[in-house]
N, C-alpha and C positions, 0 to 999 in steps of 0.2 A: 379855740385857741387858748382861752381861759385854763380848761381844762390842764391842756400840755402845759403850761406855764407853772401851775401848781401844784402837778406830778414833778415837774425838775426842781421845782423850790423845795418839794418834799424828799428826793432821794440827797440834793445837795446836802441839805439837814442833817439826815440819817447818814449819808458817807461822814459828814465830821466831823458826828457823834459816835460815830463805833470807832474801836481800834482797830487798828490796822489789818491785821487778819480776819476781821469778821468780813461776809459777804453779804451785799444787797444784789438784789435781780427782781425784774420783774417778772410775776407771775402771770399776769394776764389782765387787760382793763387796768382796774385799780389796784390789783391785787400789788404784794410784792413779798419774797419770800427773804428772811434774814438768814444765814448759817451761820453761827455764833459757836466754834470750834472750844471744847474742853468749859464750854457752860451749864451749870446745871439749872434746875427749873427755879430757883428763886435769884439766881443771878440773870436770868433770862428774861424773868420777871421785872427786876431792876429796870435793867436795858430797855425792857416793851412802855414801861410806866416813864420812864425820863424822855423817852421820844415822843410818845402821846402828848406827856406835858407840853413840851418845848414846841410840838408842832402845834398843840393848840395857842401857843402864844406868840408865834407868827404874825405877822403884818406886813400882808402882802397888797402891794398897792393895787393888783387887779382885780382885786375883791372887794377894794371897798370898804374893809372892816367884816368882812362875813368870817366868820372865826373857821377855819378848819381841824375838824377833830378825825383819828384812826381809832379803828378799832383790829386788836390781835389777839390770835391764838397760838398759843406755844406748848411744841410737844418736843420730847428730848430723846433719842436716840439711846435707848438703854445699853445696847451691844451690838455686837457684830452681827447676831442674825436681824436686827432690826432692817428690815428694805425700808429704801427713804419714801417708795408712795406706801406704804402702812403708817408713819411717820408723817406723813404732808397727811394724810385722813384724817387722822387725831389733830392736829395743828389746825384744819380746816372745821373738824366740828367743834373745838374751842372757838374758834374765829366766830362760827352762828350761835352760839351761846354768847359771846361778847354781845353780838348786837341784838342778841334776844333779850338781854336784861337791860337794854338802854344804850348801847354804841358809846364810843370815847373811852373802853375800856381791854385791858388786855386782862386774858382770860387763859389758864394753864391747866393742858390735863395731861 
């Protein structure tokens, strides 16, 4: 129950910190996927580091003080022939490079 409680504390967050046209969805477990419409990878960037921030300084009473940190992968959609799973693979082996070099980081390829 822990859990669910700070997956919704977490999307709460993330909806309202994005603008209004960005999308959150979950991707699976803890996964979750952002579409951030006419952003390029250093504005994405932005975006991925001020939520890490802000989610690691959360204080959540169900935790006790245990800090929660994200780690993400952001890959940008260069054109129309881009398919979005070529686009989630890239996003996804940025995501294991995040946690490959320590977690609590957003990582762009």
């Amino acid at each position: 129950q822990v859990g669910d409680e700070v997956l919704v504390a977490l999307c709460d967050f993330a909806r309202n910190s994005l603008r209004e046209y960005d999308v959150i969805g979950r991707y699976g477990g803890d996964e979750f996927t952002l579409l951030l419409p006419q952003t390029d990878t250093q504005a994405a960037l932005a975006i991925g580091n001020r939520l890490e921030t802000g989610i690691q300084a959360m204080q959540l009473p169900c935790l006790n003080g245990t800090t929660v940190t994200i780690s993400g992968g952001i890959a940008t959609k260069r054109g129309v022939e881009d398919k979005l799973d070529a686009v989630l693979k890239v996003a996804d082996q940025a995501l294991y490079e995040a946690k490959r070099l320590g977690r609590a980081r957003i990582v762009a390829h």
